[in-house]
N, CA, C and O atoms as a Maestro MAE file, in Angstrom:
{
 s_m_m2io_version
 :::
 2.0.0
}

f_m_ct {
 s_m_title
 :::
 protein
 m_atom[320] {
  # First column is atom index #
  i_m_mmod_type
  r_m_x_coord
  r_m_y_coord
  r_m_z_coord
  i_m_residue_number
  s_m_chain_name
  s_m_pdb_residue_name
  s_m_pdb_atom_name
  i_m_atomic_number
  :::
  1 25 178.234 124.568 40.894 1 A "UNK " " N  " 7
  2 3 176.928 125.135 41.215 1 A "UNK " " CA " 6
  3 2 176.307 124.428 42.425 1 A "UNK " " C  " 6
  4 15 175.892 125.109 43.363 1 A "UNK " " O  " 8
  5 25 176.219 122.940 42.445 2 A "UNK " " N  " 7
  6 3 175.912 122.286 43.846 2 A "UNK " " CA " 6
  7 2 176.523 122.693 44.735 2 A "UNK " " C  " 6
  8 15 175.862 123.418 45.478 2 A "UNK " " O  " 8
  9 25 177.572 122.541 45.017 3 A "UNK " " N  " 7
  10 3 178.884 122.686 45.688 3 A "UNK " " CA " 6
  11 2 178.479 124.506 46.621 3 A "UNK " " C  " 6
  12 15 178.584 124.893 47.785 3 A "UNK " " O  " 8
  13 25 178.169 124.934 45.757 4 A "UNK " " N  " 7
  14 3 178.056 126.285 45.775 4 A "UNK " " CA " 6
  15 2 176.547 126.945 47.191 4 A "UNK " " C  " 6
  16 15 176.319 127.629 48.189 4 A "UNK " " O  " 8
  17 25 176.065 126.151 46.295 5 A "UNK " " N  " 7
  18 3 174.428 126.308 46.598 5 A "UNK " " CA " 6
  19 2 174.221 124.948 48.180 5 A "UNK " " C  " 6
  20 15 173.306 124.980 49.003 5 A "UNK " " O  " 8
  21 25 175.125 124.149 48.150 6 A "UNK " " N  " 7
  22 3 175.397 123.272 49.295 6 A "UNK " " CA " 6
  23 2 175.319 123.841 50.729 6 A "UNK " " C  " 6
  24 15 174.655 123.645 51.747 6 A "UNK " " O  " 8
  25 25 176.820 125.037 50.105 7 A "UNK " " N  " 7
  26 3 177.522 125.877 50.980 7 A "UNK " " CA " 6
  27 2 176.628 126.860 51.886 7 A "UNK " " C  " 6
  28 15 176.716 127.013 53.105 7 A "UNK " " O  " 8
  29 25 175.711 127.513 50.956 8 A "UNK " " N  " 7
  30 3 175.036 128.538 51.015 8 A "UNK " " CA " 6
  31 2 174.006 127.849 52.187 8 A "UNK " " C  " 6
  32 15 173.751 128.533 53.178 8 A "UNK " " O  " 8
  33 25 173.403 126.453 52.054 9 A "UNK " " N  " 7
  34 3 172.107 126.131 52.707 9 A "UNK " " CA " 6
  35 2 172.856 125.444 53.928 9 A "UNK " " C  " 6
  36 15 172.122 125.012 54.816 9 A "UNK " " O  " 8
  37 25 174.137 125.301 54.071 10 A "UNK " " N  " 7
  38 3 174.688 125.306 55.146 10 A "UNK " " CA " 6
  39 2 175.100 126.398 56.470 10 A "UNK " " C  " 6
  40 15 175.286 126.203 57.672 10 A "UNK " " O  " 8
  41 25 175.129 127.413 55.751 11 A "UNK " " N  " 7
  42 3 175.075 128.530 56.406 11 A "UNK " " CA " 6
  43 2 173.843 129.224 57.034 11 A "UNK " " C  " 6
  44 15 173.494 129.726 58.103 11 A "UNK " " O  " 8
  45 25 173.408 128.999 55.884 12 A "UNK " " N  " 7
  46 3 171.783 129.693 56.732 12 A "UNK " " CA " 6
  47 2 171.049 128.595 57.618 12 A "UNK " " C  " 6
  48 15 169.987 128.939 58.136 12 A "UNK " " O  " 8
  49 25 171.612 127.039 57.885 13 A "UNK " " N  " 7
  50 3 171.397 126.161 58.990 13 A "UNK " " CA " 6
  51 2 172.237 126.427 59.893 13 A "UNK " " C  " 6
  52 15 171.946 125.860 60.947 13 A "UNK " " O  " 8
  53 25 173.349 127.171 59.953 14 A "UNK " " N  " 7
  54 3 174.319 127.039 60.931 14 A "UNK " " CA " 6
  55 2 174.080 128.585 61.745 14 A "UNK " " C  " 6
  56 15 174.498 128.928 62.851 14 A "UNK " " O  " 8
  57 25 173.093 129.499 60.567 15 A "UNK " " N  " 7
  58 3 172.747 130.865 61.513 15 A "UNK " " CA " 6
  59 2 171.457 131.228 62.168 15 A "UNK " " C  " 6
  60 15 171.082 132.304 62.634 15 A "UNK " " O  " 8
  61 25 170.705 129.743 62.069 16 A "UNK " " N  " 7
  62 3 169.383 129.831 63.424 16 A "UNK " " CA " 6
  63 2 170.269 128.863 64.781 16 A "UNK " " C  " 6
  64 15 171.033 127.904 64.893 16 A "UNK " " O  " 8
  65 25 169.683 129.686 65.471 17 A "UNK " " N  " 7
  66 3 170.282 129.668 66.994 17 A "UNK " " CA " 6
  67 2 169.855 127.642 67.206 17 A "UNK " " C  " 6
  68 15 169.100 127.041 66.442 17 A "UNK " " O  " 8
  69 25 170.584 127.001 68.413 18 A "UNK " " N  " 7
  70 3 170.028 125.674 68.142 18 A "UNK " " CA " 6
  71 2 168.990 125.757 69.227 18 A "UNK " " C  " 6
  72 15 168.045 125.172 68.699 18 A "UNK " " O  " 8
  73 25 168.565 126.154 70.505 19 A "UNK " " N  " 7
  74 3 167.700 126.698 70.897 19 A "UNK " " CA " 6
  75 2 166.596 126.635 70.341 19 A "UNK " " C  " 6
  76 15 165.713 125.843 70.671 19 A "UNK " " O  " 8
  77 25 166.489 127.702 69.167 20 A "UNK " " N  " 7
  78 3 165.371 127.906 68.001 20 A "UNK " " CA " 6
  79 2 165.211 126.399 67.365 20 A "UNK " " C  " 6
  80 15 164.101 125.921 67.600 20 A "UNK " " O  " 8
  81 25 165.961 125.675 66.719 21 A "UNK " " N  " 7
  82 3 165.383 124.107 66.342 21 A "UNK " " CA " 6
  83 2 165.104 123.674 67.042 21 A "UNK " " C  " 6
  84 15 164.157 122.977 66.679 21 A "UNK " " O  " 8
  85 25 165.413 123.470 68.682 22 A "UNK " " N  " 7
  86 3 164.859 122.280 69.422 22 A "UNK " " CA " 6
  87 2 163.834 122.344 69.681 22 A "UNK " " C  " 6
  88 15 163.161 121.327 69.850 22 A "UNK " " O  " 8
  89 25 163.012 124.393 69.891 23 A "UNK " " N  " 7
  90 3 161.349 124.546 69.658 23 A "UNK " " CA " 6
  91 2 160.584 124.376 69.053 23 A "UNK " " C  " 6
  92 15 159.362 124.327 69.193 23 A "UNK " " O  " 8
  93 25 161.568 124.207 67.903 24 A "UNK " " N  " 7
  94 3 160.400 124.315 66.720 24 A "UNK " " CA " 6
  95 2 159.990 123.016 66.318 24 A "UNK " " C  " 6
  96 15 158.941 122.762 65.727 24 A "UNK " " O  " 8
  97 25 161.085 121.997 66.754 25 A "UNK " " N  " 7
  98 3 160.671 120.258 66.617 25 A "UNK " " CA " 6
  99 2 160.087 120.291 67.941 25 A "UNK " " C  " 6
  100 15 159.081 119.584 67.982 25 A "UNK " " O  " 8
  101 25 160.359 120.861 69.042 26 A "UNK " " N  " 7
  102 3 159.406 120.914 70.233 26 A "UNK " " CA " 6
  103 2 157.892 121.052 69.400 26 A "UNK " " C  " 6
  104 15 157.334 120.035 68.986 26 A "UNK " " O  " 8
  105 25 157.326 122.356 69.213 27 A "UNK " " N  " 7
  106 3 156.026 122.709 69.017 27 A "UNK " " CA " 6
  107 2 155.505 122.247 67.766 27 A "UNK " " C  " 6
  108 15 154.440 122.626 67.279 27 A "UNK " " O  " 8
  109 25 156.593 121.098 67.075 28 A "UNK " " N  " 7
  110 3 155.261 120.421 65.733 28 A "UNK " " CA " 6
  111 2 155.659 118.927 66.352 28 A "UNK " " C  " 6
  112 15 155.345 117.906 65.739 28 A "UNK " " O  " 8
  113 25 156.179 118.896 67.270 29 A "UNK " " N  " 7
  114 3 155.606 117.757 67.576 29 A "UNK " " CA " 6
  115 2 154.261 117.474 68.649 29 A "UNK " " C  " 6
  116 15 153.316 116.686 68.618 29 A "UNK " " O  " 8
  117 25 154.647 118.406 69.477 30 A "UNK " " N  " 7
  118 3 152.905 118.872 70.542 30 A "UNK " " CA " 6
  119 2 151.925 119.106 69.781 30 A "UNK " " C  " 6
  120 15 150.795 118.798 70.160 30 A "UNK " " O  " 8
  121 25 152.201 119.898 68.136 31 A "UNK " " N  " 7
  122 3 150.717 120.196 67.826 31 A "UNK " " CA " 6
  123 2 150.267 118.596 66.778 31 A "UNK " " C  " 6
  124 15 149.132 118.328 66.382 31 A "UNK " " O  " 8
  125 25 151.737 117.621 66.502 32 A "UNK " " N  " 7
  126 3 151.117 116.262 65.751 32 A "UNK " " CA " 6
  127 2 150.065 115.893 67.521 32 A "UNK " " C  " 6
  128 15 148.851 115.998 67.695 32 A "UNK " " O  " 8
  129 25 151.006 115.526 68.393 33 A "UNK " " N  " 7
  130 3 150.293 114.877 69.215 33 A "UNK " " CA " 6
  131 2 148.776 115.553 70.183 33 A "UNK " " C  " 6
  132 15 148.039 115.025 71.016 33 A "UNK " " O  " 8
  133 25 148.808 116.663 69.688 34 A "UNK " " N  " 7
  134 3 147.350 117.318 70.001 34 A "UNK " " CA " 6
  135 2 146.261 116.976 68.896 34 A "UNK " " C  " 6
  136 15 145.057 117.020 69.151 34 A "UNK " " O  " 8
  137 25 146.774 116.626 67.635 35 A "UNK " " N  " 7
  138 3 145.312 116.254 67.067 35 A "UNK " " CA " 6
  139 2 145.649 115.133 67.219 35 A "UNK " " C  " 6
  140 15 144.518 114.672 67.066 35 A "UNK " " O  " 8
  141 25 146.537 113.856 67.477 36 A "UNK " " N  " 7
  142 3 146.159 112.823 67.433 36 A "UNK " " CA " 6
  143 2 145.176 112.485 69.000 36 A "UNK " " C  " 6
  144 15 144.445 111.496 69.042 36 A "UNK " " O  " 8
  145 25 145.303 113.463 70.224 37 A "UNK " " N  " 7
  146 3 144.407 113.215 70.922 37 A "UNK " " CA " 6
  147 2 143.103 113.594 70.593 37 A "UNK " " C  " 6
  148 15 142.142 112.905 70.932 37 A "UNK " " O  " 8
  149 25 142.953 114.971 69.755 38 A "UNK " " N  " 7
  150 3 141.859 115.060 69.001 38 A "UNK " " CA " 6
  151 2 140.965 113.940 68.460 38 A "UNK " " C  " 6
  152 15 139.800 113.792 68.830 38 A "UNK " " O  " 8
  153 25 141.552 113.197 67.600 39 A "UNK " " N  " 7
  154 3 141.327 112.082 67.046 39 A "UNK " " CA " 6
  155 2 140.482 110.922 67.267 39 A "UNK " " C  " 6
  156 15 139.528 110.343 66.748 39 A "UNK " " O  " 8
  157 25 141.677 110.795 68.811 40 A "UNK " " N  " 7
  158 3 141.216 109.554 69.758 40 A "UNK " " CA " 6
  159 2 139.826 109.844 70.489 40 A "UNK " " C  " 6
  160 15 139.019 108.945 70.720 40 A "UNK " " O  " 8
  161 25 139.664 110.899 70.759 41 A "UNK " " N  " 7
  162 3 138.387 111.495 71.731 41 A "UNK " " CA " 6
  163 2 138.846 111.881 73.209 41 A "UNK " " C  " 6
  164 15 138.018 112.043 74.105 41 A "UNK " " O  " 8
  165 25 139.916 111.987 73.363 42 A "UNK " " N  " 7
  166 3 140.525 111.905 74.766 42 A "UNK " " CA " 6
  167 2 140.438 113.816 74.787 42 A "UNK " " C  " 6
  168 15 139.816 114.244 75.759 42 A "UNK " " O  " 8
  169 25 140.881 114.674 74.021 43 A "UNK " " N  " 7
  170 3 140.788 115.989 74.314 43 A "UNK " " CA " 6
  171 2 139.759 116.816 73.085 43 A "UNK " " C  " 6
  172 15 140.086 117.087 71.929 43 A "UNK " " O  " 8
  173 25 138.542 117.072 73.717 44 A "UNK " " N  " 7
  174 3 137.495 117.509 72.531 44 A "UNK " " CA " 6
  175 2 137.308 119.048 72.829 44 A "UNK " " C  " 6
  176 15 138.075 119.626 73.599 44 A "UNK " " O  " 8
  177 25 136.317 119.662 72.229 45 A "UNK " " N  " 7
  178 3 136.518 121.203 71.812 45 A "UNK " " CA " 6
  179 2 134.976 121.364 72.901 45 A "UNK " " C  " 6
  180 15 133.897 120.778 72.990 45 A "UNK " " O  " 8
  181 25 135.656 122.501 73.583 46 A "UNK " " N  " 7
  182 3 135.053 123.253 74.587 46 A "UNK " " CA " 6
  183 2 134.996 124.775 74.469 46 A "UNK " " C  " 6
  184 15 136.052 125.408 74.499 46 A "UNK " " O  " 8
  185 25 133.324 125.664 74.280 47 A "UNK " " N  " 7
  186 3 133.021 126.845 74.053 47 A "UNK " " CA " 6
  187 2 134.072 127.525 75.176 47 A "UNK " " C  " 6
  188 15 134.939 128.281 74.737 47 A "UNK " " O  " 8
  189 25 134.008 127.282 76.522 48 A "UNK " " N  " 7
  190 3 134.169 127.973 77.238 48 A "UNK " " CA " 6
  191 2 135.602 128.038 77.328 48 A "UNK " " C  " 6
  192 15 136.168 129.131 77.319 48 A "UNK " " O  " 8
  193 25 136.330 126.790 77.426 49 A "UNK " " N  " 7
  194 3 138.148 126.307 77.879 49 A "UNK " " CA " 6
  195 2 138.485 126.112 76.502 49 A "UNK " " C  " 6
  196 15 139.449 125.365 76.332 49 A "UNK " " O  " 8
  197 25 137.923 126.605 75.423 50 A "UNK " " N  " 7
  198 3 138.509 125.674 74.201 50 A "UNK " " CA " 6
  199 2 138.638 124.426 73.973 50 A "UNK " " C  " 6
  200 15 138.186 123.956 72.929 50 A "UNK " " O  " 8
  201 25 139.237 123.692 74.839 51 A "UNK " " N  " 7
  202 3 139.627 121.678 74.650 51 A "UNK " " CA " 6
  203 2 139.220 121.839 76.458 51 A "UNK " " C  " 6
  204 15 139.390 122.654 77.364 51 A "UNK " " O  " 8
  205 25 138.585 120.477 76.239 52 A "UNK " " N  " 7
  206 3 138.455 119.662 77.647 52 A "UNK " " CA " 6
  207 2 138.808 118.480 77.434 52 A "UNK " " C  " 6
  208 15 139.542 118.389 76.450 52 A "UNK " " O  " 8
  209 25 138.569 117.435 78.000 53 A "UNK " " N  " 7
  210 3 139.226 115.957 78.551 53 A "UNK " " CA " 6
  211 2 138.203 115.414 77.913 53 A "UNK " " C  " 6
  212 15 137.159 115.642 78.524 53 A "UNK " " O  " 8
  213 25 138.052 114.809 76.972 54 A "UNK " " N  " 7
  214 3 136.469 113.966 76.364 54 A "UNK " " CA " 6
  215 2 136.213 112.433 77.239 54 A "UNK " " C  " 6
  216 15 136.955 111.757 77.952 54 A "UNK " " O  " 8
  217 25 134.919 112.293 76.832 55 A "UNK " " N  " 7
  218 3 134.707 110.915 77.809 55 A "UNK " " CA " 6
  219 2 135.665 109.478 77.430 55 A "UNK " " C  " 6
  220 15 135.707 108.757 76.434 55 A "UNK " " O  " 8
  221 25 136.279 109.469 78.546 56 A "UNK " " N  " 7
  222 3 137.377 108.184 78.662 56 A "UNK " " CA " 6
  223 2 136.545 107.101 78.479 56 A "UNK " " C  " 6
  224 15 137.245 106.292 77.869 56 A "UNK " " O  " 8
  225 25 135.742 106.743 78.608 57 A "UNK " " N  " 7
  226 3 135.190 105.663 78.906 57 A "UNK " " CA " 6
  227 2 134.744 105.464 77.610 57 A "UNK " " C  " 6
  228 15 135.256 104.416 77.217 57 A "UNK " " O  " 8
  229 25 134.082 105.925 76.798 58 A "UNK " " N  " 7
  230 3 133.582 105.543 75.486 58 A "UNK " " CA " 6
  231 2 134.197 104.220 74.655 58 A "UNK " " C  " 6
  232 15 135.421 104.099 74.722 58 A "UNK " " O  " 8
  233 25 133.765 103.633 74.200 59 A "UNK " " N  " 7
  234 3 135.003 102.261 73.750 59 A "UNK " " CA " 6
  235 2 135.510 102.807 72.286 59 A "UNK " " C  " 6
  236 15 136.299 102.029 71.749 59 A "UNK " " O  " 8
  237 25 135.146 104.236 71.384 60 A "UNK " " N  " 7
  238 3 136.079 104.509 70.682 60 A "UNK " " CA " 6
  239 2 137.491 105.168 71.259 60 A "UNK " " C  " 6
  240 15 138.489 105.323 70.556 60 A "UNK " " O  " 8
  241 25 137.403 105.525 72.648 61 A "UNK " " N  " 7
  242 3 138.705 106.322 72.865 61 A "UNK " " CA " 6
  243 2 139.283 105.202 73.768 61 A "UNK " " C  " 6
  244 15 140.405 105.493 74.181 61 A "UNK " " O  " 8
  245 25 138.741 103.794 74.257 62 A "UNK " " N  " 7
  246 3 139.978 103.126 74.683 62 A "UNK " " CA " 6
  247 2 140.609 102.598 74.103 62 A "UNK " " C  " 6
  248 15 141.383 101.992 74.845 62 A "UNK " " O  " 8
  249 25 140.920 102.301 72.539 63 A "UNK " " N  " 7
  250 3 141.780 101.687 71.937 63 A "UNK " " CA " 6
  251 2 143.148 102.663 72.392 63 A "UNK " " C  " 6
  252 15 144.184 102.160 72.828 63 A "UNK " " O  " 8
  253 25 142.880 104.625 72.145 64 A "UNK " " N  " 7
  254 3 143.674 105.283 72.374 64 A "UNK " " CA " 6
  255 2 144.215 105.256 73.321 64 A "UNK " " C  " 6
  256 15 145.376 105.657 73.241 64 A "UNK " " O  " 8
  257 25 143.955 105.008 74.071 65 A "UNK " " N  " 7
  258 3 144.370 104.958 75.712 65 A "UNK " " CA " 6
  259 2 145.278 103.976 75.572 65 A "UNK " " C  " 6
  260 15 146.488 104.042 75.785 65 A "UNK " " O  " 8
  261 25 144.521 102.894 75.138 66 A "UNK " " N  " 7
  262 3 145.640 101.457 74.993 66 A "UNK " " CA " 6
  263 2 146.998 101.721 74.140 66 A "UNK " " C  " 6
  264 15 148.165 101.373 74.322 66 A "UNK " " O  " 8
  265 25 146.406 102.416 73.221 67 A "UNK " " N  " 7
  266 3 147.576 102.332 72.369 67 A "UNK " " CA " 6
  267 2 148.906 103.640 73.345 67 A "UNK " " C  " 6
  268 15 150.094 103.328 73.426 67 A "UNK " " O  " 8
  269 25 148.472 104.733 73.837 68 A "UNK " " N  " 7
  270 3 149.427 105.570 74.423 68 A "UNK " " CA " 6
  271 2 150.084 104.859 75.521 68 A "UNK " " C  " 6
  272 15 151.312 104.894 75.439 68 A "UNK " " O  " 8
  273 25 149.593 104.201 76.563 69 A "UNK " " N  " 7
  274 3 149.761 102.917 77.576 69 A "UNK " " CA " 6
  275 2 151.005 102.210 76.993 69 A "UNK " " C  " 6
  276 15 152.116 102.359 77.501 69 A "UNK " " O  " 8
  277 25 150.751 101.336 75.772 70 A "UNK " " N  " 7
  278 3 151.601 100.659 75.083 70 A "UNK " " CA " 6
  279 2 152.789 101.165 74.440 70 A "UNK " " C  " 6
  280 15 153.783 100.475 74.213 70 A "UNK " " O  " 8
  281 25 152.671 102.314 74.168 71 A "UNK " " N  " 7
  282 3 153.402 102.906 73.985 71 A "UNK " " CA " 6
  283 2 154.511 103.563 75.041 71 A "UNK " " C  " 6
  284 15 155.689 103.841 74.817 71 A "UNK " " O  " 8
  285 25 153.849 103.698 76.092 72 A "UNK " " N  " 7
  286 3 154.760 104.549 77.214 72 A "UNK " " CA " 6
  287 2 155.852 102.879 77.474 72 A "UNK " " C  " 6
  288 15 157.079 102.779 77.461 72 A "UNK " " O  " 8
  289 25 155.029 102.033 77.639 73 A "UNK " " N  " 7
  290 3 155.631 100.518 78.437 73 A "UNK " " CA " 6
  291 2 156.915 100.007 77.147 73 A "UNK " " C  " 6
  292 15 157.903 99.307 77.370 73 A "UNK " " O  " 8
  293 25 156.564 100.523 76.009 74 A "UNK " " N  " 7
  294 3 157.093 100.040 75.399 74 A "UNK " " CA " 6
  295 2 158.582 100.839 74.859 74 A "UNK " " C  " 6
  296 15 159.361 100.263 74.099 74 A "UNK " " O  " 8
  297 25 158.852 102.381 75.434 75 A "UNK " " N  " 7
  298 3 159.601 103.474 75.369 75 A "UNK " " CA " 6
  299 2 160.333 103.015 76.326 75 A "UNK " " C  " 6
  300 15 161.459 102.713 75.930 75 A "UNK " " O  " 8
  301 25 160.130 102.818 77.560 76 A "UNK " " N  " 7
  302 3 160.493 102.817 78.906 76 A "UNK " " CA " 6
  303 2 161.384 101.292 78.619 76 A "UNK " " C  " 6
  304 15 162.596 101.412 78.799 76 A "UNK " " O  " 8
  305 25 161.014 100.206 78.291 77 A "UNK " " N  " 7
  306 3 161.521 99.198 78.364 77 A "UNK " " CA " 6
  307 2 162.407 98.799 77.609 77 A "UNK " " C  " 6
  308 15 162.821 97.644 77.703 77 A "UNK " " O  " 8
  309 25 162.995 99.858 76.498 78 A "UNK " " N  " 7
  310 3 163.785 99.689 75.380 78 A "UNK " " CA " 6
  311 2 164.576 101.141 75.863 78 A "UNK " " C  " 6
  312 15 165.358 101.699 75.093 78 A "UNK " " O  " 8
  313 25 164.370 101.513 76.804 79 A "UNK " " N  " 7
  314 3 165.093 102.604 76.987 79 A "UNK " " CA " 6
  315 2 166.654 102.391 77.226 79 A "UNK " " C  " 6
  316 15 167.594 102.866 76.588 79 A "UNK " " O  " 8
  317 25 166.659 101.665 78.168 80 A "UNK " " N  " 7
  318 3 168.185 100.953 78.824 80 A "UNK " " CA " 6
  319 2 168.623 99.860 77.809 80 A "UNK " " C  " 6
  320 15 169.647 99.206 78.010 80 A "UNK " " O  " 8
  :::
 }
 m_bond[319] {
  # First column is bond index #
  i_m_from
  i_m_to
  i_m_order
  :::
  1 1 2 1
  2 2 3 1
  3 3 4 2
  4 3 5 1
  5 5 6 1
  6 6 7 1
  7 7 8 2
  8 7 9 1
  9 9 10 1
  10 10 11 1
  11 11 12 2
  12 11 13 1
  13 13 14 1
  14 14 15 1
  15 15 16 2
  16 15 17 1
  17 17 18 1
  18 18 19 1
  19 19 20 2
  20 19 21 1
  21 21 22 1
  22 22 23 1
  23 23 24 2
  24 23 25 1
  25 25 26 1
  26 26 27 1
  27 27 28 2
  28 27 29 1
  29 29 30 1
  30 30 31 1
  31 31 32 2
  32 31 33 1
  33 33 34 1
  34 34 35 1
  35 35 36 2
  36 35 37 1
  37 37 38 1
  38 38 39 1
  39 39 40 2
  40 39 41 1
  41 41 42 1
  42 42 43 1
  43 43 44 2
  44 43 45 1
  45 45 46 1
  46 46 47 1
  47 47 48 2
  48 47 49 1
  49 49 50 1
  50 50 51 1
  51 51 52 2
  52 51 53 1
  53 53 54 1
  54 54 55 1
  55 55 56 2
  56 55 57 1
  57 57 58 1
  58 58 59 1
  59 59 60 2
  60 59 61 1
  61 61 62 1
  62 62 63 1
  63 63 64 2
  64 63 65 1
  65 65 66 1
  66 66 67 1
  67 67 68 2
  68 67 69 1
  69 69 70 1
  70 70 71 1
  71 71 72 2
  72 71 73 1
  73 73 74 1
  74 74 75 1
  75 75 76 2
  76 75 77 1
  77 77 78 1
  78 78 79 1
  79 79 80 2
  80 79 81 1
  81 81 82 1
  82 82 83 1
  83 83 84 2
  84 83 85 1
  85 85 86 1
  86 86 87 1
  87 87 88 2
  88 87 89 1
  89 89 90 1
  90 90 91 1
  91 91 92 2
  92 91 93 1
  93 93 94 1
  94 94 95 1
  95 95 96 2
  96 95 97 1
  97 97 98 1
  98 98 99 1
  99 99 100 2
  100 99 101 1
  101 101 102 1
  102 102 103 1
  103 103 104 2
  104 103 105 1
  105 105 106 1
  106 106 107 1
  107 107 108 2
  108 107 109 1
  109 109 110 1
  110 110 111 1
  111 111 112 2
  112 111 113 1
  113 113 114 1
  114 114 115 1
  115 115 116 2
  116 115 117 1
  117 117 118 1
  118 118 119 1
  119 119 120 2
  120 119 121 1
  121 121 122 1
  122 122 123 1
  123 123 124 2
  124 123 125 1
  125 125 126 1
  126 126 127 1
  127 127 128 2
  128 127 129 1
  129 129 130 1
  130 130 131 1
  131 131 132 2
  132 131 133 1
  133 133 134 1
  134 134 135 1
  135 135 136 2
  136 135 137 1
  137 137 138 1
  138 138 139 1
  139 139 140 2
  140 139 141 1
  141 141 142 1
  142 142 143 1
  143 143 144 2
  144 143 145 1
  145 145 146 1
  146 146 147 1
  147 147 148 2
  148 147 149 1
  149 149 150 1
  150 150 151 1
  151 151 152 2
  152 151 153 1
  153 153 154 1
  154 154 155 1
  155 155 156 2
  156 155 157 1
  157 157 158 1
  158 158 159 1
  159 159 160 2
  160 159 161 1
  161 161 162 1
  162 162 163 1
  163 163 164 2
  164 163 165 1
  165 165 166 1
  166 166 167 1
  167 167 168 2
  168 167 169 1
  169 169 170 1
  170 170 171 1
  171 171 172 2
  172 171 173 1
  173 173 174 1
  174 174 175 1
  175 175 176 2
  176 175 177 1
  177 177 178 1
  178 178 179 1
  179 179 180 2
  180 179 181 1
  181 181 182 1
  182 182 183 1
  183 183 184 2
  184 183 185 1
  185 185 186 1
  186 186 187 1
  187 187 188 2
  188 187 189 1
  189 189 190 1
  190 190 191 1
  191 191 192 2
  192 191 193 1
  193 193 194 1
  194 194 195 1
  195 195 196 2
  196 195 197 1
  197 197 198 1
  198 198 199 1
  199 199 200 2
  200 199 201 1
  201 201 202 1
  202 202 203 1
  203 203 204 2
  204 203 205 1
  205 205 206 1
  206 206 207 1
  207 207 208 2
  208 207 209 1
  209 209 210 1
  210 210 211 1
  211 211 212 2
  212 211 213 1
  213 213 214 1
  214 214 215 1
  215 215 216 2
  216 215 217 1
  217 217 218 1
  218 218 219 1
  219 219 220 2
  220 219 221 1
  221 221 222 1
  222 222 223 1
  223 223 224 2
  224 223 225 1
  225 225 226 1
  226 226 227 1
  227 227 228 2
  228 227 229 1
  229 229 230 1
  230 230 231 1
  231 231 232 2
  232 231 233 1
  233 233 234 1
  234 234 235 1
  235 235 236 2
  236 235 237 1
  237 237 238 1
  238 238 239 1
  239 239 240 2
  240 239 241 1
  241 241 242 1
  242 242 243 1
  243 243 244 2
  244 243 245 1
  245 245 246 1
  246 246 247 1
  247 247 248 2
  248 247 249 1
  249 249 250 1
  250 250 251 1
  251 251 252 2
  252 251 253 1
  253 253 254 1
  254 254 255 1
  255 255 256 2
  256 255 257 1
  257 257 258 1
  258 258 259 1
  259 259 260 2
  260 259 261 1
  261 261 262 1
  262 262 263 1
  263 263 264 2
  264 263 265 1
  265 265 266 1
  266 266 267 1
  267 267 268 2
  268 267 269 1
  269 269 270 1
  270 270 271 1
  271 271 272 2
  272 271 273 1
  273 273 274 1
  274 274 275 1
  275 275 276 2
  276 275 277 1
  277 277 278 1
  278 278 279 1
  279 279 280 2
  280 279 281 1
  281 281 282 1
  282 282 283 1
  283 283 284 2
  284 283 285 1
  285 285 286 1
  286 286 287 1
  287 287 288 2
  288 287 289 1
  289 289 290 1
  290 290 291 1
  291 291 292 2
  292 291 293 1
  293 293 294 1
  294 294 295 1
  295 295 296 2
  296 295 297 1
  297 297 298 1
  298 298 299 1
  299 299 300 2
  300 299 301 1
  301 301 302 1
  302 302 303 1
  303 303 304 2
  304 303 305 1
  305 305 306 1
  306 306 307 1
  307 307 308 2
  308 307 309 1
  309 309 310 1
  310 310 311 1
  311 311 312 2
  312 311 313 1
  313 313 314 1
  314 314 315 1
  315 315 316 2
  316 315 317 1
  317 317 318 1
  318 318 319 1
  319 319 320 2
  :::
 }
}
């Protein structure tokens, strides 16, 4: 019955295109990292544009800043 039912959930992974997975981990990972800018204050909600650029300067959104910063330096340098 495992064996069976294994088979089965192997197939229906092997008949979405891979194309189709790399978007779909594409677009939930843009929409994690859109509310975490949400979050930070860096992209806030605008009547007119929907989201604008929120004030950088505020000292709740430079931790965010710091932390994305640290993050880029820290991708880049463990890359090689």
């Amino acid at each position: 019955m495992v064996r069976t039912a294994r088979s089965v959930r192997e197939k229906i992974l092997d008949a979405i295109p891979r194309d189709l997975k790399l978007a779909t981990a594409c677009g939930i990972g843009l929409f994690i990292a859109f509310v975490g800018l949400q979050a930070g204050g860096i992209v806030v909600l605008n009547k007119s544009t929907l989201v604008t650029m929120g004030n950088l300067g505020k000292p709740t959104t430079l931790p965010s800043i710091f932390g994305m910063l640290l993050i880029c330096v820290l991708y880049f340098a463990f890359l090689t």
